[in-house]
Structures are given as C-alpha cells and as structure tokens.
C-alpha positions as CSV (number, residue, x, y, z in Angstrom):
1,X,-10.2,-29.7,-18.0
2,X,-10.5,-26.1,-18.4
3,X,-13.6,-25.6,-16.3
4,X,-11.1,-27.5,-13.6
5,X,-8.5,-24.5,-14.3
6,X,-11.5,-22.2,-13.8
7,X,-12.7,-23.7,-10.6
8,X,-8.9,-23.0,-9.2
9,X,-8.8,-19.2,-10.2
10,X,-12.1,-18.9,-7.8
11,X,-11.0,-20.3,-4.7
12,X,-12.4,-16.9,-2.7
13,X,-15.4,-15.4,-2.6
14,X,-15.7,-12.4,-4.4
15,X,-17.4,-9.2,-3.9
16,X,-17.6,-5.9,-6.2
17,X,-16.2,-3.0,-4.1
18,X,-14.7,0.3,-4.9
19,X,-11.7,1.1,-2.8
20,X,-8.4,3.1,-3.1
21,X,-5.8,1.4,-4.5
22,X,-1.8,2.5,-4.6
23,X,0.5,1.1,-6.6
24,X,3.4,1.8,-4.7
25,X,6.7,1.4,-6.6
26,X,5.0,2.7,-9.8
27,X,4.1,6.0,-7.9
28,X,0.2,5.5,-9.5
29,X,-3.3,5.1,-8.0
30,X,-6.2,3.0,-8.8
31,X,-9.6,1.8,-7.3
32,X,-10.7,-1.8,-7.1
33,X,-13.4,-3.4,-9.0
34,X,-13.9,-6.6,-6.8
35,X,-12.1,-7.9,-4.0
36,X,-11.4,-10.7,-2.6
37,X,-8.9,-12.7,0.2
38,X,-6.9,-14.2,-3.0
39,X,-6.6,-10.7,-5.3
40,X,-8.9,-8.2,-7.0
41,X,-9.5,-6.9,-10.2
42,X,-7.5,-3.5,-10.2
43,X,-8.6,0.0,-12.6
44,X,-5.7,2.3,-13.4
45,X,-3.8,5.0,-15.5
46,X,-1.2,2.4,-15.7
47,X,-0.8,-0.5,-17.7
48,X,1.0,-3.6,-15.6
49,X,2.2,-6.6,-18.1
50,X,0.8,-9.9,-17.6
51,X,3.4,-11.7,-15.3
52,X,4.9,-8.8,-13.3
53,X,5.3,-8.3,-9.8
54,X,3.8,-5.2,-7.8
55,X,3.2,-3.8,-4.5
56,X,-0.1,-2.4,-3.6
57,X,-1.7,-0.9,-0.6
58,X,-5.6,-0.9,-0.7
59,X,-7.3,1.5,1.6
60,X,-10.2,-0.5,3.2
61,X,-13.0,1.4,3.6
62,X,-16.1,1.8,4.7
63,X,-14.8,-1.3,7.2
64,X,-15.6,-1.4,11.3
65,X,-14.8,2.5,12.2
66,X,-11.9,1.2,14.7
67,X,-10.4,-0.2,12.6
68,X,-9.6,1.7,9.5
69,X,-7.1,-0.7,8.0
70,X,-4.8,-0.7,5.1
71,X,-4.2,-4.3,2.9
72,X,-0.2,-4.0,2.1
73,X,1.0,-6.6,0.0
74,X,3.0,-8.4,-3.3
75,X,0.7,-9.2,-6.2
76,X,1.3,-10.8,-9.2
77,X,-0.6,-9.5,-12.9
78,X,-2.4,-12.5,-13.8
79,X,-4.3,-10.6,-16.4
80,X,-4.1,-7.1,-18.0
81,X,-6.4,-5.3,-20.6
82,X,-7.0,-1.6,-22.2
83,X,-10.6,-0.1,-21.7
84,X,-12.2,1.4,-24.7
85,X,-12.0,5.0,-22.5
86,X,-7.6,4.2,-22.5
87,X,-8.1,3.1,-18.8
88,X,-6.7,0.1,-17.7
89,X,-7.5,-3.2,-16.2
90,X,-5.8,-6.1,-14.4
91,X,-6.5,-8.9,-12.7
92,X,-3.9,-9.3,-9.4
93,X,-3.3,-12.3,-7.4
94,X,-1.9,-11.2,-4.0
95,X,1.2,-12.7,-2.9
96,X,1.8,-13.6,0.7
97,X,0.2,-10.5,2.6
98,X,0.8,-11.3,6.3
99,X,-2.0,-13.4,8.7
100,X,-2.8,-9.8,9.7
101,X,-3.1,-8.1,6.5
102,X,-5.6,-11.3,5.6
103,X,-7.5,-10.5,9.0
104,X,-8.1,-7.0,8.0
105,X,-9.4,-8.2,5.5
106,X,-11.4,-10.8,6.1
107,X,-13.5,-8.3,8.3
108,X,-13.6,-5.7,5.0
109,X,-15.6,-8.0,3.1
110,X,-17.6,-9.3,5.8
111,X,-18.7,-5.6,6.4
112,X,-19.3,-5.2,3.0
113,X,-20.9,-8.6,1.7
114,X,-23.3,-8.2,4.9
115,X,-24.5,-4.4,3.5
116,X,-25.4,-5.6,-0.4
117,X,-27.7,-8.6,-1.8
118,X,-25.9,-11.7,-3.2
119,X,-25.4,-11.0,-6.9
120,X,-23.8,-14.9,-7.5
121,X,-27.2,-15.6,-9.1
122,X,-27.5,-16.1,-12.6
C-alpha cells in the first residue's frame, strides 16, 4: 500500500534544475531544486507550513531564447523541512496553472532534460 501512495506522488517526470523562484504574497525568493509539470521541490529563507496555500512565479530559464517564459501559479506545501544551514525546504504541488503556463513548461524541461544525462539510474 504505501509504495501505491508513492507511485501517485511521481506521476511527472522530474528533473534537478536551479531556477528563480518568487513567492509572491510572502514578498520572498527562492530557487528550485527539481522541477517538474506536477510541482517542485522549492529552497528558501522562508519556512511554509505543511498544508498551506501559495503563489509562485518561477523564472524559466535557460529555456528556447524566444521564449523566455514565467510559470505563474497556486501551489500547495505538501512537505516542509529546516536545513542544517537554517535554510528551508518544501515540497509544492502546483495547483491549476493554466494549459499555457503547463506549455511553457513542458518546453523548460524538454530543453533542459535534452542538455544533461538521465540520472533515474540507481
């Protein structure tokens, strides 16, 4: 049963990127530690509890140079933890971003996945 419940949480595929991150109502920035279309795992100054709602707007670079897009969205704390260095870290599960916001997406990680060697084995 609980490898069931794991198999759920990994619907996407995931890559490890590095990209800007705003949280927007909170006023605080971050960078991403992976990425995918489903959420990310988020590094910040600020801690978010488990459960809550924010908004964030990742900068997505280092995508196709015409098209230097921004993922706005609602995301939901699924997880949240304090690094040993008083950083923090969450995992977020986006929340409805538009079939647009996906798209620009969608071609982010394509860019990126096709630029670094498959790291899934192991």
């Amino acid at each position: 049963m609980g490898d069931d419940q794991h198999d759920d949480r990994r619907r996407h595929r995931r890559i490890t990127a590095s990209v800007p991150v705003s949280l927007v109502r909170e006023g605080a920035a971050g960078e991403t530690r992976d990425l995918s279309e489903g959420g990310m795992g988020l590094l910040s100054s600020v801690r978010l509890e488990r459960g809550s709602e924010v908004e964030v707007e990742v900068e997505l670079l280092g995508g196709p140079k015409t098209d230097p897009a921004k993922l706005r969205t609602m995301a939901k704390v699924m997880w949240s933890a304090e690094t040993d260095s008083g950083a923090h870290l969450a995992g977020l599960q986006f929340d409805g971003p538009s079939e647009e916001a996906l798209e620009r997406l969608r071609r982010f990680l394509d860019s990126v996945d096709d630029d670094e060697p498959s790291s899934d084995e192991g």
